[in-house]
DOPA-777347 format. One record per residue: x negated, y negated, z of N, C-alpha, C in turn; residue in three letters. Coordinates in pm, whole numbers, plus 50000, padded with zeros to 5 digits. Each point is the difference from the previous one (the first is absolute). Layout:
<atoms>
XYZXYZXYZAla...
</atoms>
This chain:
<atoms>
374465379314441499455009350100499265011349928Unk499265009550075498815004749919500855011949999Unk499955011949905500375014149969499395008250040Unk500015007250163499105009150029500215011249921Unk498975008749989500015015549993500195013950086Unk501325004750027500205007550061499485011349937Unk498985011150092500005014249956500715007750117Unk500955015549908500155007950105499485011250034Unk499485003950087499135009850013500775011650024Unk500425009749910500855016350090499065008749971Unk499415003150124498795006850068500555010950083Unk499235012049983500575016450075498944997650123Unk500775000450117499464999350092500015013050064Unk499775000850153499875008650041500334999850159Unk500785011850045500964993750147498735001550041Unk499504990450169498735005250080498534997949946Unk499615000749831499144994349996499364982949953Unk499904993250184499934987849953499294995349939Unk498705006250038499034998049875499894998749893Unk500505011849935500124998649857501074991049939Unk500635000250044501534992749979498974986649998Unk499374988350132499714991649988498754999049848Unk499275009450036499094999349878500334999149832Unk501495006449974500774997149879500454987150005Unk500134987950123500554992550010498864988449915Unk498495001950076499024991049903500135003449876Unk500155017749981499625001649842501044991449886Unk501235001150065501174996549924499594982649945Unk499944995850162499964981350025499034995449867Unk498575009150021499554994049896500165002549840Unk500795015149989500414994849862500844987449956Unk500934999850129500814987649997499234987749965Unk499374994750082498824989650052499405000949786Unk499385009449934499654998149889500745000049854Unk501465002750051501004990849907500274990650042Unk499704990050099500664985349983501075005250119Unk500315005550105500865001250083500014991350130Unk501504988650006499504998250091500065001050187Unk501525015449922500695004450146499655017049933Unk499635008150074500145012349927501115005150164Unk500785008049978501275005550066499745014950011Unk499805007350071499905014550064501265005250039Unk500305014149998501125006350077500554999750112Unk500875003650063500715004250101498885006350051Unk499115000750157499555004250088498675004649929Unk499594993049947498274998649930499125006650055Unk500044994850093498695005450126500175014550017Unk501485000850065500395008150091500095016749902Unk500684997449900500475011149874501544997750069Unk500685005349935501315000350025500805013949909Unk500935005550080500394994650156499455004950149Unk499724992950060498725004450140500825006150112Unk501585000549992500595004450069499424998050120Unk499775013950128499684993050132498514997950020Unk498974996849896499194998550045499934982750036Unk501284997349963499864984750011500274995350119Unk500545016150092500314996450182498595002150060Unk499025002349887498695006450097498984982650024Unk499714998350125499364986749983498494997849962Unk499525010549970498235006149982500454997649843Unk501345001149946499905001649880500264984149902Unk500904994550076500144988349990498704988950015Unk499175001450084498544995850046499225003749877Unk499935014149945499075004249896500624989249846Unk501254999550029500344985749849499694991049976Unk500184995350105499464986450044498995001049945Unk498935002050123498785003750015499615004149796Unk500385003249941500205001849843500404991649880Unk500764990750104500724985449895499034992450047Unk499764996850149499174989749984498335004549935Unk499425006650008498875005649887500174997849842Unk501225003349968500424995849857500214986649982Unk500244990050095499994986749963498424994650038Unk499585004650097498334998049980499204998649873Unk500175012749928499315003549906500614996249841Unk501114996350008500764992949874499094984150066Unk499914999650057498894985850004499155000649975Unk499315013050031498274997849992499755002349833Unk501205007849963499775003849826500354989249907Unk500434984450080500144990949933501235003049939Unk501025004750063501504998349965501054989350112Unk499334996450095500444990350077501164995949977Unk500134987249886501104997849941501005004549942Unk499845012149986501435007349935500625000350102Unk501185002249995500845004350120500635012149964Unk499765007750092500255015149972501205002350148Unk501115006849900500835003950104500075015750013Unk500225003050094500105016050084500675000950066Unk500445018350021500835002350096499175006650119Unk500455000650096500145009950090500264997750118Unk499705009450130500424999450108499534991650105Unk501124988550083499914990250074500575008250146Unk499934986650102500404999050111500734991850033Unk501055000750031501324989550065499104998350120Unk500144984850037499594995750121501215009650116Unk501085002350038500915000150096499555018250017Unk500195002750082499065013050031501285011650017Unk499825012350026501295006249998500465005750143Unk500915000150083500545007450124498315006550079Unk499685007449908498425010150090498854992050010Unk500444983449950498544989849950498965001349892Unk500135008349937499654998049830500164989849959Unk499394998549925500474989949844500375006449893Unk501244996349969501055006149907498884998249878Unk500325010049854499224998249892500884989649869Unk499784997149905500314996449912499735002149821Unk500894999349916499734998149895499524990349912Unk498724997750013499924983849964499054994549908Unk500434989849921498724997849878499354990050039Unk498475000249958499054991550017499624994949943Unk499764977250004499194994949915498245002050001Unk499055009649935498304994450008499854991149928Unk499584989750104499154986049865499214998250121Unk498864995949895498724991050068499825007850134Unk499465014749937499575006050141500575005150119Unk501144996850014501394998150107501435004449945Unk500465003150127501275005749963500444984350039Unk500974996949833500444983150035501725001250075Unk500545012449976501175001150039500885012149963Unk501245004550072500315011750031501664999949984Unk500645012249992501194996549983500415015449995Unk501005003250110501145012050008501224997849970Unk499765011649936501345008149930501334995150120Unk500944998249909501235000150078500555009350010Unk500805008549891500445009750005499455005749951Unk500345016650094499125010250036501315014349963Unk499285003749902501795011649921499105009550129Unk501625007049963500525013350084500085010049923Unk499825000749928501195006549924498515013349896Unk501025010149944499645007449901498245007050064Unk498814995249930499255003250049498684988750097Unk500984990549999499514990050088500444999750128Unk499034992950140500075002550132499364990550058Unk500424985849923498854990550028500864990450114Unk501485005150044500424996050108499774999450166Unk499685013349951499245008650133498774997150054Unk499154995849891498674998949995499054985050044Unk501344991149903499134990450023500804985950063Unk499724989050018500394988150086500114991749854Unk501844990349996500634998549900498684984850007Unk500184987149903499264990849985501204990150016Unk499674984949983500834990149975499704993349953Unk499004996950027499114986449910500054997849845Unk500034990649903499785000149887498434996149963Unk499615006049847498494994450001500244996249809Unk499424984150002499934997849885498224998949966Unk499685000549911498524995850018499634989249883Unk499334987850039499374992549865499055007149892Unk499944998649888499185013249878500144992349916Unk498764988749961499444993849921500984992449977Unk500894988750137500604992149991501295003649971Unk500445012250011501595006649971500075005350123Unk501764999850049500755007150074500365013749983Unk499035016150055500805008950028500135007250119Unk501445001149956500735009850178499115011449931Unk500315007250131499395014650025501015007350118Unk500575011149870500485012050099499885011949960Unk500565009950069499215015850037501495006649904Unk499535010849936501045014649983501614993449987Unk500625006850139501214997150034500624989650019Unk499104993050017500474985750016500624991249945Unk499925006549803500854995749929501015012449958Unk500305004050083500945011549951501094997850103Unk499934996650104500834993750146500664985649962Unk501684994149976499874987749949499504988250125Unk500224989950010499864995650133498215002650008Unk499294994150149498505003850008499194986949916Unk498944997949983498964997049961500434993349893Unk500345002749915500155005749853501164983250012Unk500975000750109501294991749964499514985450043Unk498634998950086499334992750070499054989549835Unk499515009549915499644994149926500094985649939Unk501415000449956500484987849921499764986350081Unk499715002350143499844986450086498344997449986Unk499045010349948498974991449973499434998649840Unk500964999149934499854998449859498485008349968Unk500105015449998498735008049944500394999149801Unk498504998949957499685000049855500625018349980Unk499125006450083499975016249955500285006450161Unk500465012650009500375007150083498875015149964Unk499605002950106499225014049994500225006950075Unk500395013549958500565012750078498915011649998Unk499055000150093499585013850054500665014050007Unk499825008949936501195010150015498515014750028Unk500965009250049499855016450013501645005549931Unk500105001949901501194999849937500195016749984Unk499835010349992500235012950020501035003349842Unk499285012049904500514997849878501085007150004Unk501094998849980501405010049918500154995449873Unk500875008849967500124998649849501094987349983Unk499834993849911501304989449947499604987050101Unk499045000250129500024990750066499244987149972Unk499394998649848499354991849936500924986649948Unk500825001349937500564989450020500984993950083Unk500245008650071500764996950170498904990050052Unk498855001750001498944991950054499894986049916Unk500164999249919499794989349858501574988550086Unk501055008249950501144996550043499964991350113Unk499655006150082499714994950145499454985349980Unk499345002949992498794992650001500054984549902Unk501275005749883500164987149939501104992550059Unk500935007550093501194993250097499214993250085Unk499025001550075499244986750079499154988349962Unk499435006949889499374989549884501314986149991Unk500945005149982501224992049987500564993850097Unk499665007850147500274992850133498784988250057Unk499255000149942498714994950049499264990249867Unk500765000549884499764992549864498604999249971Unk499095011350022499285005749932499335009550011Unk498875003749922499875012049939499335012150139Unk500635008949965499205013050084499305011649974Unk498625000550110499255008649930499605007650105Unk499935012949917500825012350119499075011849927Unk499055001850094498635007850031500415011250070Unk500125013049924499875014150055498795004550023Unk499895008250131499315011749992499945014349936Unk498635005649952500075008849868499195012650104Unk500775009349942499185013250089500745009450027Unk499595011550001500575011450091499765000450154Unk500945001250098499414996650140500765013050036Unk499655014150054500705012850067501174998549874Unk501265005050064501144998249898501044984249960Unk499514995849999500184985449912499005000749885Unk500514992149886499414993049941500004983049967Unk499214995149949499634982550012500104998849843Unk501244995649937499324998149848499644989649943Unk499484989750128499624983849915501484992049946Unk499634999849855500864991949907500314988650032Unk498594996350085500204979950051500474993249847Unk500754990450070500604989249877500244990550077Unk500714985049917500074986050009501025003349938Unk500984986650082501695004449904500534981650002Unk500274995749911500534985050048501335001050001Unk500424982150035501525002250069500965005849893Unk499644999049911501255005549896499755011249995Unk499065009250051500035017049974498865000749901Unk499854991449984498765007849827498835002950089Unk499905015649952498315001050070499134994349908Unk499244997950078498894984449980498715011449958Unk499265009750121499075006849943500175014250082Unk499725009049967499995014650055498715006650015Unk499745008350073498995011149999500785012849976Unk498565010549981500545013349920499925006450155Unk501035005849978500085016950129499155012050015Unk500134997550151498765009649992498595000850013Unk499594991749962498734993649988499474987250115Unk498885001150033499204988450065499814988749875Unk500384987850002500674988249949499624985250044Unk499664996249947499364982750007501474991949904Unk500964994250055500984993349892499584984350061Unk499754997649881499364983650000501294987649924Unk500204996050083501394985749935500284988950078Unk499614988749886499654988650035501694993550021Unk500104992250130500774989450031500274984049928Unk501125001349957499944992149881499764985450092Unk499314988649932499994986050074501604994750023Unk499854995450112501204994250061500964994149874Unk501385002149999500494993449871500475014649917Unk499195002149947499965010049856500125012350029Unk500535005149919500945016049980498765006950042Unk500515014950035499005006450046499515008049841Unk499065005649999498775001949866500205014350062Unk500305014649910499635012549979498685008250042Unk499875008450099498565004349995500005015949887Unk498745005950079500435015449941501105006250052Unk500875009149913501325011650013499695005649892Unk500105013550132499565015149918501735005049975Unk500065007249884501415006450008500265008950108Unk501315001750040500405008150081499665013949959Unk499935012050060500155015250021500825012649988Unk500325006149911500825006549985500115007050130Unk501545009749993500365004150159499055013650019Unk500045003349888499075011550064498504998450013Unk499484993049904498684992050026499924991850150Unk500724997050032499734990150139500235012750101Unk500585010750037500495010450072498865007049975Unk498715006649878499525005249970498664992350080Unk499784987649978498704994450017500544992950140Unk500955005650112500124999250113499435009450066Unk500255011749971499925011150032497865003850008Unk500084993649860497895005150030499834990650054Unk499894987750020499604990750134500095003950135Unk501605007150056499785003650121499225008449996Unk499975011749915499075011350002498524998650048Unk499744987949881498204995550001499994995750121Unk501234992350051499734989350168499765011750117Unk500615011649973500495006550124498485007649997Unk499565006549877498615007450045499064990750005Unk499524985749937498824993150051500124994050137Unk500754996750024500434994550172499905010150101Unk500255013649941499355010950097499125008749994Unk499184990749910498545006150038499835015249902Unk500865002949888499775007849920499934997249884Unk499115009849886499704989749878500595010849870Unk500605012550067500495012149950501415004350031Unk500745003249911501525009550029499685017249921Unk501135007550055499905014150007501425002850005Unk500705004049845501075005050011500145011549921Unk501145009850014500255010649949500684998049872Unk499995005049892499944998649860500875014249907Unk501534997750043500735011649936500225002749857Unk499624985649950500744999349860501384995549958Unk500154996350102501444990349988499954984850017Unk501184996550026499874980249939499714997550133Unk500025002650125499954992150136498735002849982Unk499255006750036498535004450003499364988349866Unk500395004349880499484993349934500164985149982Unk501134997450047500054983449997498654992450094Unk500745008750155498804998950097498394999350035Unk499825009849885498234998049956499894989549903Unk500764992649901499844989449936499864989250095Unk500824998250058500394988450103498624999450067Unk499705011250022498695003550122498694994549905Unk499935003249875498525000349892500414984349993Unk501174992449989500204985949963499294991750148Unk499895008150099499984992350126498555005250040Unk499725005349973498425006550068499475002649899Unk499984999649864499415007349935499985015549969Unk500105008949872500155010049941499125005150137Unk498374998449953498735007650069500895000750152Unk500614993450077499955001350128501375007150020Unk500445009249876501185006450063500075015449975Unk500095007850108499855013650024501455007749948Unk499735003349933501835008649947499595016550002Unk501155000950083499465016450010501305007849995Unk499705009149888501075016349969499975011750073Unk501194998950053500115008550115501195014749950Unk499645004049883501105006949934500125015850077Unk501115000750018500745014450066500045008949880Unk500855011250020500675013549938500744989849906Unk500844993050048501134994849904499854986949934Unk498644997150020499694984049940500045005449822Unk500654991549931499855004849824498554990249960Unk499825010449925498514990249887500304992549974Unk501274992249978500374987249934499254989150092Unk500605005750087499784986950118498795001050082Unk498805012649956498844996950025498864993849903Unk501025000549866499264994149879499814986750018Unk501644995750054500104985349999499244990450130Unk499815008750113499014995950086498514997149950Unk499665005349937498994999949926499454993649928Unk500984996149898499814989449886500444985450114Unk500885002150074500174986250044498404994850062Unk499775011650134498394995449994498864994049944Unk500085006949845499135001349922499834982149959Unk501905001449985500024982449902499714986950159Unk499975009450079499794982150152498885006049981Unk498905008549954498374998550066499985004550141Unk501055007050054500105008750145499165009150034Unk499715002850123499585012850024500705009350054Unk500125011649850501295007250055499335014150053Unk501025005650065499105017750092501195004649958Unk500055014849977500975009150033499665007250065Unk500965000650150499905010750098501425007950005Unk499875011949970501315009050029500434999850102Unk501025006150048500405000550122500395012750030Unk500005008149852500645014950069499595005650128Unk498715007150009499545003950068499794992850171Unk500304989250022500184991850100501325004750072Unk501044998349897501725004550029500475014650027Unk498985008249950499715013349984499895004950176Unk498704990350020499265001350126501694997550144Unk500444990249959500844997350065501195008349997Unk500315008949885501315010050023499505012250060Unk498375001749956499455012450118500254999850116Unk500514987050101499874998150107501784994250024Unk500304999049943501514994650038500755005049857Unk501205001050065501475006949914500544991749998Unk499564988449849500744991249959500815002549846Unk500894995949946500784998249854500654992949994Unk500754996949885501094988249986499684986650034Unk500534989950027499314984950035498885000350092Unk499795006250045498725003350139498954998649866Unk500195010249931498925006449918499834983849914Unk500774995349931499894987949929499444991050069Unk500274996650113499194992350079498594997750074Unk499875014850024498725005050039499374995749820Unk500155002749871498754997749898499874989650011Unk501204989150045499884984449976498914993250116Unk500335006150141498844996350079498745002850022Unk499535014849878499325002150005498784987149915Unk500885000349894499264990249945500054980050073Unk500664998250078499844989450100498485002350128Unk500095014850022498615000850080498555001649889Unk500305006249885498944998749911499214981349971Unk501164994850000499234983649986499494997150124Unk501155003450090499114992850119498995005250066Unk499585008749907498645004350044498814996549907Unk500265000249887499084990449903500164986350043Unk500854991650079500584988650038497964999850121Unk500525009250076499115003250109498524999949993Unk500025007449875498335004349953499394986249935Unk500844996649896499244989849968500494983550013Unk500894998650073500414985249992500764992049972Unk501015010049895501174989549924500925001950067Unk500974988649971501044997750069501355008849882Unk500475008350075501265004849947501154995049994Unk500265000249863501344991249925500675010049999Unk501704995050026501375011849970500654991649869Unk499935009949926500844993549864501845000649987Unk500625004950154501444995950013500464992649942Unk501684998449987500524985549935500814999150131Unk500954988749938501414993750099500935011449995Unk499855001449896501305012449975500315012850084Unk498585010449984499455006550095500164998350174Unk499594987649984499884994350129501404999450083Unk500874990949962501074997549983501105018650068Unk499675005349919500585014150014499465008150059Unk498795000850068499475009050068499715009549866Unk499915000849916499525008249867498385002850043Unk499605008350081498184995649996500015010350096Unk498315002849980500115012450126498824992450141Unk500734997450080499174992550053498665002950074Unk498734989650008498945010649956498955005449915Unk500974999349882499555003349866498934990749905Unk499545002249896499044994149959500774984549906Unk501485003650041500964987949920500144989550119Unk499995006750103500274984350151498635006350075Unk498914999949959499005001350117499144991549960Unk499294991850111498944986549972500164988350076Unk499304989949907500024988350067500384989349926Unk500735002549908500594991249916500905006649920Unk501424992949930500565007149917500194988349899Unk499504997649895500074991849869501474996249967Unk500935013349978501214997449939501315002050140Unk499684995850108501085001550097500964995849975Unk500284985050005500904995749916500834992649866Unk499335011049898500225000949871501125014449985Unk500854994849991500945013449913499675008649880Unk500215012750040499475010849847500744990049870Unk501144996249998499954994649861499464989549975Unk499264993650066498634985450008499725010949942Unk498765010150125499035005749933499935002849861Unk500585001849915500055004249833500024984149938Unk500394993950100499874989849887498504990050010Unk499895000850164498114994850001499345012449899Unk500605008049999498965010649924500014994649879Unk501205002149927500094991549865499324988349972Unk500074987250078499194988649995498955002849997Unk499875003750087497725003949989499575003249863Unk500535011949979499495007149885500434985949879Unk500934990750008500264993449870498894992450032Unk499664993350119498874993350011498875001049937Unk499855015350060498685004849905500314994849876Unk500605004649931500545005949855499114983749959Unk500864990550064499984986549974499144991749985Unk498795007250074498335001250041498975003149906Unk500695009849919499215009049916499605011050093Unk500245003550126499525007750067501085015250022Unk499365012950018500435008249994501004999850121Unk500995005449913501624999250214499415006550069Unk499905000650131499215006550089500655017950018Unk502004996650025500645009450036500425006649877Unk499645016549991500575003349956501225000649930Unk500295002549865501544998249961501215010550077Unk499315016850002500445009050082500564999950134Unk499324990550075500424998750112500564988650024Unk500714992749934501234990549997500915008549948Unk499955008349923501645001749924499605013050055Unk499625012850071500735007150048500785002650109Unk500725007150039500935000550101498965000550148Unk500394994850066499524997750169500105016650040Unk498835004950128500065009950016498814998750140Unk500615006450085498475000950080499555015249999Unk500415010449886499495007549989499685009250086Unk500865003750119499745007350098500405013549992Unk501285003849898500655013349982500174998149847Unk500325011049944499705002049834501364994349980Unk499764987249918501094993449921500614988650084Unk499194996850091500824993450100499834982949896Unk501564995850051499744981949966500864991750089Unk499184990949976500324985750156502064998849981Unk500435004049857501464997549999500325014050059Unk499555012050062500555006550043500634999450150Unk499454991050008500164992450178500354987049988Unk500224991949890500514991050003500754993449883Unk500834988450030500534997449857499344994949893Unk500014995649897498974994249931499534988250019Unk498544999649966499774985950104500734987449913Unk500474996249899500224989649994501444996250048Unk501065013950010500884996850095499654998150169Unk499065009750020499624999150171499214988450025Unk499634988949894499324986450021500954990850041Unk501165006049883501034987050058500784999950117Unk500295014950009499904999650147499664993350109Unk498625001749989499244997150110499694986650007Unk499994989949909499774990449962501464989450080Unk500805008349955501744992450092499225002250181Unk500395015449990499645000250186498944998950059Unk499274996449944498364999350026499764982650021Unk499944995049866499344988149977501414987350054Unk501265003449956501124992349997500795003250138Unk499695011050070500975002850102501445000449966Unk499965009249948502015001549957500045011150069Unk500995001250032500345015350062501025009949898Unk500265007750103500755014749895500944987449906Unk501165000850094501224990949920499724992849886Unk498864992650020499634990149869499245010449896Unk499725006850030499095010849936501005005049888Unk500995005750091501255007249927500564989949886Unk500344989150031500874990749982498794993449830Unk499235007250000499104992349923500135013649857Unk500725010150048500175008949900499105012350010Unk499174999250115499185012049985500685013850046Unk499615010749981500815013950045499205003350128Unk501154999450113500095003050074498965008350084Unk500255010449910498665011050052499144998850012Unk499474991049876498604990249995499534988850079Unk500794993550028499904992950125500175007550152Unk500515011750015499685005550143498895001949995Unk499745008149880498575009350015498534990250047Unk500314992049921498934984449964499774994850160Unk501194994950013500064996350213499675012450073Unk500195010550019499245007950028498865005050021Unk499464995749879498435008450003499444986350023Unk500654987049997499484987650020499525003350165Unk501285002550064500244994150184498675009750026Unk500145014649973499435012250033498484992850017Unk499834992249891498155003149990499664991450035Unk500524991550128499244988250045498795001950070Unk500215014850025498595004050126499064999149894Unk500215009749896498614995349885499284989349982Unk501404989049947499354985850011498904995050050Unk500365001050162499514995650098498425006050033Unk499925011849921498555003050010499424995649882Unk500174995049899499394995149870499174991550022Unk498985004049872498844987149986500624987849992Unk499064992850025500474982449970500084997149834Unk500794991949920500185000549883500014989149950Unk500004989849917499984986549993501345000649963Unk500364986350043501844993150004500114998149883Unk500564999849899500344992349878501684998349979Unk500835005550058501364998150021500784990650114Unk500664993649977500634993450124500235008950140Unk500565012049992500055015050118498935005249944Unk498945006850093499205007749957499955008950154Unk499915010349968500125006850129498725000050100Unk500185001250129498835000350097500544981850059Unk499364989449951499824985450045501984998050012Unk500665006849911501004984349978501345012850004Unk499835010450009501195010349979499935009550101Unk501405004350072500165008150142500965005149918Unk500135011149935501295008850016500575011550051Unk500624998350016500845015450117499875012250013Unk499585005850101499645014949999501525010749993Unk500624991050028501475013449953501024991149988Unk501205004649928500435000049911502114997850099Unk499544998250112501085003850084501054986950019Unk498994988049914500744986850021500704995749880Unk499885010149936500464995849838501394994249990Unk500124995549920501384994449988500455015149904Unk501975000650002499745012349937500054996949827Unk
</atoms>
């Protein structure tokens, strides 16, 4: 039997635009089409972008996909790709209509060959769960779809489908498939890379052969897409990989009937902070080109959040397109306007210094403020200073917050630390932050290229500089104890008891649950942030506004 050529395509799509989405679909096919491909495989909801949430209840919107797939199989004909068979995702229609007479929507992948959609196939299971809602949304499938591909047997299923036991997936073994292909929108956390591998080689083993399991790559709002399509055979050995992160062509040939399966390309895996680091500028880059901005605008203290944050920002948009601006008070030290400075200098930024005295000045002429009022008022002053350069010229304002911060209500809300339309490091913990900081700069180092961040503003003490001498441990414990903290009741859900029971002091754990429950209202007004943790707050975390249910 003949050895087709599978390519996988993990392509950054875009929710809503079908257009473009379909138009990446020729571009991709025919790189495929000019290696010798003779199935090329697309993401989870191709057309559509994913995840489309309710636009997939809208029926103008469902009509506009269509109306978009079938054009894309038109024109993969007219460009003389006919014969490939190109698979895609996106949004279908269940024939059975719903209670109001709709037609329910679906999750569903598509065969184009020869001009025509040759055949179709929905998702069975539809998760609930975490930051998925595809229960609600869409109409479950039943059908199985194998397709012939240059005289070989492969099934075809969606995402969840192999993550559910039972389904599709258990249906396999009765039509003896060569290869199995999984469409995915896979949503990145950390550590969830070989959970996916894993997976994926337990059905390889239910279905006795090999699976190849096509992510989507992209920043989409607060998700990120990190690719890392691979082929895994029944014994677990990955067969071929793509790199993370990246838009990706993985090309691997199906061995002839009989004979062991043959190795494609595998890129090494990612260190943890490298994969967390180069999560983080993808959503960034996804979240301002998808909305129509080609610029960020953040405030620039001289400390590691700020400064991590404009790296992240110069890695994702480019140095030229990032506005860093010094907003130094009475009590800001030269240190930390030096280090604003030089950090600028080394991303190629455009940095401003605007004071703020005289602004804050203006404001105690008119009101009898001191003490935290007064601290808060410099911090928002400089939150309305961006969003007015935000105003004048166009960029989108970044908050350089962490988890930590976040987490504790530590922030003045408002301020030039949570004000915007994106927050880079939401959920990254201050003791991440030092260590993406660290990586980068070794990167450079590693590069030959100059570290971007300052040495100063990693190793001095945290401060938001609002009263003479003030530091972030004066209000809190130190962060690498207040990580672990937060990391038990935050990420793990333990409560006091286990808290205690784990050896921590007491005090430290009230204080910690405390300023945790207190600052959920903050939360809840925060920029959107990209996910990179299993809990990340906003999508996947509700915690308690008081403190009255505690166990004692």
């Amino acid at each position: 039997m003949p050895a087709p050529r599978i390519a996988l395509a993990q392509i950054d799509t875009c929710v809503g635009d079908v257009d473009a989405n379909a138009a990446a679909v020729l571009r991709w096919a025919r790189k495929a089409a000019d290696e010798g491909a003779d199935l090329v495989v697309f993401p989870e909801m191709t057309i559509t972008g994913y995840p489309i949430e309710d636009l997939a209840l809208r029926a103008s919107f469902r009509r506009g996909a269509e109306a978009a797939l079938q054009r894309a199989a038109t024109e993969l004909e007219a460009a003389g790709l006919g014969g490939l068979a190109v698979l895609v995702g996106s949004v279908g229609e269940h024939g059975a209509t719903s209670p109001e007479g709709h037609h329910r929507p679906t999750n569903q992948a598509v065969l184009l060959r020869h001009g025509r959609v040759e055949a179709r196939y929905d998702k069975h299971h539809l998760p609930n769960y975490g930051v998925f809602d595809e229960y609600r949304i869409f109409t479950p499938g039943d059908a199985v779809l194998v397709l012939d591909v240059a005289g070989r047997r492969v099934g075809v299923v969606i995402c969840e489908d192999i993550w559910q036991d039972g389904g599709p997936v258990s249906e396999m073994d009765e039509h003896d498939v060569d290869l199995l292909v999984v469409l995915n929108g896979s949503p990145y956390e950390e550590g969830k890379g070989h959970v996916r591998t894993e997976l994926a080689a337990r059905r390889a083993r239910e279905v006795d052969a090999p699976v190849a399991y096509v992510n989507l790559v992209g920043g989409q709002d607060d998700l990120v897409f990190d690719g890392g399509s691979f082929v895994v055979d029944t014994d677990g050995t990955v067969l071929a990989s793509a790199p993370q992160f990246v838009e990706h062509l993985l090309l691997w040939d199906l061995a002839p009937e009989g004979e062991p399966q043959r190795p494609g390309e595998r890129v090494p895996p990612l260190s943890a902070d490298e994969e967390i680091y180069r999560a983080i500028v993808l959503g960034l880059s996804g979240y301002v080109r998808k909305n129509g901005f080609r610029s960020v605008v953040l405030g620039l203290s001289g400390g590691i959040d700020s400064a991590l944050t404009a790296t992240v920002a110069a890695d994702a948009v480019g140095g030229t397109n990032v506005v860093g601006v010094s907003m130094p008070s009475a009590y800001s030290s030269d240190h930390s306007k030096d280090d604003a400075e030089d950090l600028a200098k080394r991303l190629g930024a455009d940095y401003r210094v605007q004071p703020i005295g005289a602004i804050v000045d203006a404001f105690h002429g008119e009101l009898d403020i001191e003490g935290v009022t007064e601290e808060n008022l410099q911090a928002r002053v400089r939150g309305v200073i961006l969003m007015a350069i935000s105003n004048r010229e166009g960029h989108l304002v970044i908050a350089p917050g962490n988890k930590s911060e976040l987490a504790t209500g530590y922030a003045t809300i408002y301020d030039a630390g949570s004000i915007g339309g994106f927050a880079p490091l939401k959920d990254v913990d201050k003791s991440r932050v030092w260590a993406l900081a660290r990586w980068r700069n070794e990167h450079a180092i590693d590069r030959g290229e100059l570290p971007p961040i300052p040495e100063s503003s990693i190793t001095k003490p945290p401060s938001a500089e609002l009263r003479p001498g003030q530091l972030d441990q004066d209000s809190l414990p130190p962060y690498h104890l207040l990580d672990e903290v937060l990391d038990a009741y935050v990420e793990h859900a333990e409560g006091r008891a286990e808290l205690l029971a784990r050896g921590f002091d007491p005090a430290v754990v009230d204080k910690v649950l405390q300023l945790v429950d207190r600052a959920e209202w903050k939360r809840r007004q925060y920029p959107l942030g990209p996910k990179v943790t299993a809990l990340a707050f906003g999508r996947d975390r509700r915690l308690p506004v008081t403190t009255r249910w505690r166990e004692p």
